[in-house]
BAKOL-239126 format. One record per atom (N, C-alpha, C, O): residue in three letters; atom name; x negated, y, z. Coordinates in Angstrom, 3 decimals, decimal comma, padded with zeros to 6 digits. Last residue first. Layout:
<atoms>
 residuo atomo       c1       c2       c3
     ala    CA        X        Y        Z
...
</atoms>
This chain:
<atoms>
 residuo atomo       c1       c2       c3
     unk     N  015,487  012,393  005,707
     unk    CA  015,238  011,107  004,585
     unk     C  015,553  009,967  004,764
     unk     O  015,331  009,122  003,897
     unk     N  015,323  014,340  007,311
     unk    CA  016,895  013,373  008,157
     unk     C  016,448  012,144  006,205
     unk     O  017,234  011,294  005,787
     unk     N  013,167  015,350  008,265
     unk    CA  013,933  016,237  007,400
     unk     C  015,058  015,429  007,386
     unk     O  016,053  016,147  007,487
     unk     N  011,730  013,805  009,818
     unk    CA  012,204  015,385  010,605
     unk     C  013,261  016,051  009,327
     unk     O  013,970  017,047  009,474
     unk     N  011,285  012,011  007,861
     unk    CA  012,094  011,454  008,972
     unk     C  012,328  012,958  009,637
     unk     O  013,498  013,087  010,000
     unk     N  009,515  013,023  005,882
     unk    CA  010,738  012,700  005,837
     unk     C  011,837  012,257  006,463
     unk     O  012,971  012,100  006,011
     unk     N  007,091  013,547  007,728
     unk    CA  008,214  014,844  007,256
     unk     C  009,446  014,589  006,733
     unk     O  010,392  015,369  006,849
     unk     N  006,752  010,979  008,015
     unk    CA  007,345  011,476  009,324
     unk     C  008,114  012,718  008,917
     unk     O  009,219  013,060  009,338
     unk     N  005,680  010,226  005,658
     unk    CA  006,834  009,729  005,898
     unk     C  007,615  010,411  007,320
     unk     O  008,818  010,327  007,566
     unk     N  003,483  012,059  005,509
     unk    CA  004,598  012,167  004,191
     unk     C  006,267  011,604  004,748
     unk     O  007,393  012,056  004,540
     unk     N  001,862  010,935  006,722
     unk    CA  002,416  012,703  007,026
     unk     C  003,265  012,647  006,188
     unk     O  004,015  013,619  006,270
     unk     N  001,560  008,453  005,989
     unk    CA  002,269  008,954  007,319
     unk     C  002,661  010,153  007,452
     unk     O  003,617  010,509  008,141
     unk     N -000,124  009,212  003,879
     unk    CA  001,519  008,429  003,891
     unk     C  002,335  008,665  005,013
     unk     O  003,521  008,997  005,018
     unk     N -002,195  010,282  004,764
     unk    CA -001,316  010,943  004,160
     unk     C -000,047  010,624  004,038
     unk     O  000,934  011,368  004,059
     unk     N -003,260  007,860  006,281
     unk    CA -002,898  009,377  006,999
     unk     C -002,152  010,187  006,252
     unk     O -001,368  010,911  006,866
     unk     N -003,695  006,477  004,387
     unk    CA -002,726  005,981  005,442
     unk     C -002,211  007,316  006,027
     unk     O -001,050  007,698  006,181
     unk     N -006,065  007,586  002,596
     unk    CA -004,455  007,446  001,923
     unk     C -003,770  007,280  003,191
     unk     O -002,938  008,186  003,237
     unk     N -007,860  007,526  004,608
     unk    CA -007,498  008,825  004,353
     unk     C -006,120  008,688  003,706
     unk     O -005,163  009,387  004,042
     unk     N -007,933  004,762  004,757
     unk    CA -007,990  005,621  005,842
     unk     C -007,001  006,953  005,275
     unk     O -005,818  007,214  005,492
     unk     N -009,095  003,682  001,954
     unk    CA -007,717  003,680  002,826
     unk     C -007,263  004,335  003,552
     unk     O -006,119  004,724  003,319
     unk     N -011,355  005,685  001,408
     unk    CA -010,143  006,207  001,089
     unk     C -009,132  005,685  001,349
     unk     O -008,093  006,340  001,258
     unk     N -012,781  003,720  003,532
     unk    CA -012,516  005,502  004,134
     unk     C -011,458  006,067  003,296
     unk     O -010,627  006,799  003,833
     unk     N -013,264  001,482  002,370
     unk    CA -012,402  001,787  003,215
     unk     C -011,765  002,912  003,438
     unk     O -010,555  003,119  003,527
     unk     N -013,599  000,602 -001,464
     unk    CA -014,170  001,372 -000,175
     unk     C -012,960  002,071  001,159
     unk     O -012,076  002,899  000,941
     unk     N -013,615 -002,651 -001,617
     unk    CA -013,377 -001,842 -001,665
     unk     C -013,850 -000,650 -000,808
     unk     O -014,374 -000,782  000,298
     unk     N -014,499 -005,316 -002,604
     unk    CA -015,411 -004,832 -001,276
     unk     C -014,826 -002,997 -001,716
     unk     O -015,679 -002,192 -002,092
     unk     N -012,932 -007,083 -003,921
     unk    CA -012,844 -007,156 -002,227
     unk     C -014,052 -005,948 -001,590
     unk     O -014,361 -005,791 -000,409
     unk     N -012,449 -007,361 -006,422
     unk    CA -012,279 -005,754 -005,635
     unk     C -012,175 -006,258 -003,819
     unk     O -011,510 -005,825 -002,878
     unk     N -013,274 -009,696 -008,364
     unk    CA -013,873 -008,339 -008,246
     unk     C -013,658 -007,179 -007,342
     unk     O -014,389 -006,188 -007,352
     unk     N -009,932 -010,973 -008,535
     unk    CA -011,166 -010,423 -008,645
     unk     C -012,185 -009,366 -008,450
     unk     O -011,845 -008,185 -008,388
     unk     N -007,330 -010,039 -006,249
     unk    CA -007,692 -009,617 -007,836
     unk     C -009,265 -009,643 -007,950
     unk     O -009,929 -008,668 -007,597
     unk     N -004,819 -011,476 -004,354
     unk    CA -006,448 -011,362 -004,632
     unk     C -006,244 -011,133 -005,860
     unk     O -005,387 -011,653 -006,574
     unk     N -002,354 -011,619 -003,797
     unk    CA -003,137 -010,244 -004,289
     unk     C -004,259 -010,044 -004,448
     unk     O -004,833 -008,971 -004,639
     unk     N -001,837 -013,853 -001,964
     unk    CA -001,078 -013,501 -002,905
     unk     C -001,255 -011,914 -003,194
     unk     O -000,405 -011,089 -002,859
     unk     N -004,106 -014,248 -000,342
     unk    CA -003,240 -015,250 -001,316
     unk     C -002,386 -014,475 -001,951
     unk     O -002,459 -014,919 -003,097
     unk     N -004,808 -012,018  001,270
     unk    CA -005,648 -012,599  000,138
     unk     C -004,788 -013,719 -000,856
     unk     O -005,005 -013,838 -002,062
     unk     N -001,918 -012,162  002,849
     unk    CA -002,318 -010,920  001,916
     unk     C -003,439 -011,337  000,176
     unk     O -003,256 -011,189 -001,032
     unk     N -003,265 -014,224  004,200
     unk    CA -002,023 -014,214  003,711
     unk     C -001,994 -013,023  001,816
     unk     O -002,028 -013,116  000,589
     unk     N -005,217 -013,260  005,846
     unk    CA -005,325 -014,601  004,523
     unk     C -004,559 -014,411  003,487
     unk     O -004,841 -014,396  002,289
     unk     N -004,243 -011,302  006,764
     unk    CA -005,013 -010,979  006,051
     unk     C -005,306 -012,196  005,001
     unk     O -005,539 -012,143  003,793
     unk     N -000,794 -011,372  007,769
     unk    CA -002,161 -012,030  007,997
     unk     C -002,882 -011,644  006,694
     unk     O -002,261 -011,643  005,631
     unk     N  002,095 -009,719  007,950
     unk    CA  001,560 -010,863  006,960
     unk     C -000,374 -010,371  007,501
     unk     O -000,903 -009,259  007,515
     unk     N  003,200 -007,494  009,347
     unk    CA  002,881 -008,819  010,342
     unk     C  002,307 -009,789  009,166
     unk     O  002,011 -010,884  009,646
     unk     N  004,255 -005,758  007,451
     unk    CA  003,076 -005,217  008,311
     unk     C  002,719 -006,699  009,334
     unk     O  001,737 -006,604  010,070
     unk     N  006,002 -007,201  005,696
     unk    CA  004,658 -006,611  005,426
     unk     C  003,681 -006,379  006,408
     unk     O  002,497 -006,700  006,306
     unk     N  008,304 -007,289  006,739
     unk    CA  007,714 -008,642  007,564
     unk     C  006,032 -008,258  006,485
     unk     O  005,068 -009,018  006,585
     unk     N  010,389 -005,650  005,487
     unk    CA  010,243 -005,383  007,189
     unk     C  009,239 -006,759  007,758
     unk     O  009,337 -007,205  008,901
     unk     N  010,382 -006,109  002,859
     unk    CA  009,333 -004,608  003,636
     unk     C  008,630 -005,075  005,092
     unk     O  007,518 -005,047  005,619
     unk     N  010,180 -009,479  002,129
     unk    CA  011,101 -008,496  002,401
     unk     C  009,721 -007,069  003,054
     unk     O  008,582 -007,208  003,500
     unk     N  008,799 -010,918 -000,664
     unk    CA  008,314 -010,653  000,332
     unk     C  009,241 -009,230  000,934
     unk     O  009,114 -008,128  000,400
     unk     N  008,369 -011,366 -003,395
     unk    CA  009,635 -011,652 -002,748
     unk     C  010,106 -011,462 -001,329
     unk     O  011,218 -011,680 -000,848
     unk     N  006,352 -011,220 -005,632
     unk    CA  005,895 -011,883 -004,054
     unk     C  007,876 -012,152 -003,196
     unk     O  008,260 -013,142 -002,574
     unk     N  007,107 -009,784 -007,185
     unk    CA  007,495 -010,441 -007,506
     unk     C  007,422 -011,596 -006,035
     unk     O  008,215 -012,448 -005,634
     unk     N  006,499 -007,594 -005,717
     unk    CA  008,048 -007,433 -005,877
     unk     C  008,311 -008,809 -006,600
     unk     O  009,486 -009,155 -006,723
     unk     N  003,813 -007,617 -005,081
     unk    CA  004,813 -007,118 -004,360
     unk     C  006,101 -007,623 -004,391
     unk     O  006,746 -008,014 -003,418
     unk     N  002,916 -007,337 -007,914
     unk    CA  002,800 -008,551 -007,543
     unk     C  003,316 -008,749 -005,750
     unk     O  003,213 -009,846 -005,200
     unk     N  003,959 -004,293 -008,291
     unk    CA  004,537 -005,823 -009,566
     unk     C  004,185 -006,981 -008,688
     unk     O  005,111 -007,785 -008,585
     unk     N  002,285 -003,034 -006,465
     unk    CA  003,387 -003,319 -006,607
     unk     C  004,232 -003,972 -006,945
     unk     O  005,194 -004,324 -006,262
     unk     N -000,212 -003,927 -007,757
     unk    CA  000,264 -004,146 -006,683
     unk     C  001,231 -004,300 -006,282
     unk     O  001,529 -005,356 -005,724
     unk     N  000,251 -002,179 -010,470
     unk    CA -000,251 -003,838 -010,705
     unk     C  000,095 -004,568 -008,973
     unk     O  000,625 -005,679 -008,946
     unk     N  000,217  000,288 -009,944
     unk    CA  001,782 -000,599 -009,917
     unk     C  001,213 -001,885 -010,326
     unk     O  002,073 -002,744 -010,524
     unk     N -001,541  000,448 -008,703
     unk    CA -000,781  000,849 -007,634
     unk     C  000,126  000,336 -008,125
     unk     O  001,000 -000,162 -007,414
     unk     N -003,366  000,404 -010,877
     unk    CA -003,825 -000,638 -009,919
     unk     C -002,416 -000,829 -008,678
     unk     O -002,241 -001,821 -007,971
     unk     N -002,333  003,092 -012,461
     unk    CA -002,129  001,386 -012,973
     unk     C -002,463 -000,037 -011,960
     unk     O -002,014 -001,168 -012,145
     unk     N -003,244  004,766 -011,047
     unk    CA -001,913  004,479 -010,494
     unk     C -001,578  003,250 -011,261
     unk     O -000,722  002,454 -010,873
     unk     N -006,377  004,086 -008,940
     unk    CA -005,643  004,786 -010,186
     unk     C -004,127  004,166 -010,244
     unk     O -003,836  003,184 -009,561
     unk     N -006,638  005,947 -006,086
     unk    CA -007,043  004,823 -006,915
     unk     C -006,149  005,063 -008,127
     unk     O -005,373  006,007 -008,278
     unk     N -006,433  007,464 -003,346
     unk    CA -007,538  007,455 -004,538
     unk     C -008,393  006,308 -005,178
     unk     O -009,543  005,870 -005,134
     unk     N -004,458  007,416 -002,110
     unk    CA -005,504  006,451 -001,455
     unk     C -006,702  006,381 -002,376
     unk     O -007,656  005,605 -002,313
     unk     N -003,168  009,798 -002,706
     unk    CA -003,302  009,387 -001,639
     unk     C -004,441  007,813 -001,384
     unk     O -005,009  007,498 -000,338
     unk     N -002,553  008,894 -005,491
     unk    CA -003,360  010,127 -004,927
     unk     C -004,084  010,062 -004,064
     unk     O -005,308  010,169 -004,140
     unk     N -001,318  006,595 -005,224
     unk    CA -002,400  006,546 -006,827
     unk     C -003,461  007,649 -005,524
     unk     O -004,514  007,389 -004,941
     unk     N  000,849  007,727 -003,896
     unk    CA  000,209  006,866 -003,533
     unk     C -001,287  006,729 -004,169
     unk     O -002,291  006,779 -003,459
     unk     N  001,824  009,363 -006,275
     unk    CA  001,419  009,952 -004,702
     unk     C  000,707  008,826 -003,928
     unk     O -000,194  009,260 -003,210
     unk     N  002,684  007,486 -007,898
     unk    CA  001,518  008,440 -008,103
     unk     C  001,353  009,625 -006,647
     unk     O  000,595  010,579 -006,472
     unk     N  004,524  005,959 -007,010
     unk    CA  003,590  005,396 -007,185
     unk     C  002,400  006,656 -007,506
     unk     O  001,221  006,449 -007,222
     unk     N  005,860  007,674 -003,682
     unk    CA  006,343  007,053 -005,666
     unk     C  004,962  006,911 -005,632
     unk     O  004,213  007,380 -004,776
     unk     N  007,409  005,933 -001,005
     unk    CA  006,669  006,800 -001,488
     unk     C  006,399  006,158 -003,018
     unk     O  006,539  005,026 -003,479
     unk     N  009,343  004,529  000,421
     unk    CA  009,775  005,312 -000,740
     unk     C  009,046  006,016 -001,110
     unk     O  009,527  006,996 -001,679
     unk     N  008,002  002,292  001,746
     unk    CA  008,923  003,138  002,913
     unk     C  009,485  004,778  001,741
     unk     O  009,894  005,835  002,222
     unk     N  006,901  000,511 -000,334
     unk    CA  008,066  000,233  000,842
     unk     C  009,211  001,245  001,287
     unk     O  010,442  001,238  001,284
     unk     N  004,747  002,305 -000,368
     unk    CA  005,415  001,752 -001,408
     unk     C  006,921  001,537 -000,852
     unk     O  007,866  002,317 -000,971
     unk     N  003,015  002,478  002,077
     unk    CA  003,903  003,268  001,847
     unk     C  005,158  003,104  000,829
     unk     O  006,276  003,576  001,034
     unk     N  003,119 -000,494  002,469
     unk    CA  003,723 -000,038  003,351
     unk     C  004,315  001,495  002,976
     unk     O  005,446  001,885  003,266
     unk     N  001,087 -000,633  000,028
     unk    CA  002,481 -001,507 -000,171
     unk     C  003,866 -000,926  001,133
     unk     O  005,078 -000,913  000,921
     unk     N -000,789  000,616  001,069
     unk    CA -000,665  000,986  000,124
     unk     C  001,387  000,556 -000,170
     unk     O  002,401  001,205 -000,422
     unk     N -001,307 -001,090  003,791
     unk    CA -000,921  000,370  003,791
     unk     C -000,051  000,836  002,497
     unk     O  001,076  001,315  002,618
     unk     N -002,125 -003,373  002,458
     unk    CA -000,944 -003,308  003,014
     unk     C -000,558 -001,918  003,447
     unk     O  000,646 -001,659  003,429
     unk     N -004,525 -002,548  001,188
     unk    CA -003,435 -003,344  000,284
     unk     C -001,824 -003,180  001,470
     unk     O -000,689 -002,900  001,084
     unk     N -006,028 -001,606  003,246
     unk    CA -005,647 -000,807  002,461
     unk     C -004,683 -001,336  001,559
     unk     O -003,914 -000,498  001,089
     unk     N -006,817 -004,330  004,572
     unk    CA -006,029 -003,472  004,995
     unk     C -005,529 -002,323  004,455
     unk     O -004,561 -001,847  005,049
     unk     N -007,653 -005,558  002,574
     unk    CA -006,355 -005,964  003,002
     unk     C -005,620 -004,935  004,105
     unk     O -004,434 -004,776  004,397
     unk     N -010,231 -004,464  002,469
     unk    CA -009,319 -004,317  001,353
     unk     C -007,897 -004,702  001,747
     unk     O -006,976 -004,106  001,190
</atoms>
């Protein structure tokens, strides 16, 4: 789950909107801005997301009940974010 929490937040980050994300990692988009909200209140700059520790992550985004998420739609959301963000980098975004 932490690793899909930080993908999710990584695309968040890098300007992807909350319902492409919702899409992309196939979850609902109220969970994507409940993440987000605790993201932004976290205070936590973009550029030090991808180096925060899985503990880390668990401290500040544990939500009951959802640690045993299912991986494969992280997977599949990451790959989309990435295709999303590289087309925005060939397009000068």
């Amino acid at each position: 789950m932490n690793t899909k929490l930080k993908n999710i937040l990584l695309c968040y980050a890098s300007g992807m909107g909350i319902k492409s994300i919702s899409s992309a990692f196939d979850i609902s988009q109220n969970t994507v801005r409940r993440y987000v909200r605790m993201y932004q209140d976290s205070g936590i700059p973009a550029e030090k997301l991808p180096s925060l520790s899985d503990a880390r992550l668990q401290e500040l985004f544990a939500i009951p009940g959802r640690e045993n998420a299912d991986r494969q739609s992280g997977r599949s959301g990451l790959k989309h974010c990435c295709r999303n963000m590289q087309h925005g980098f060939r397009a000068g975004a």
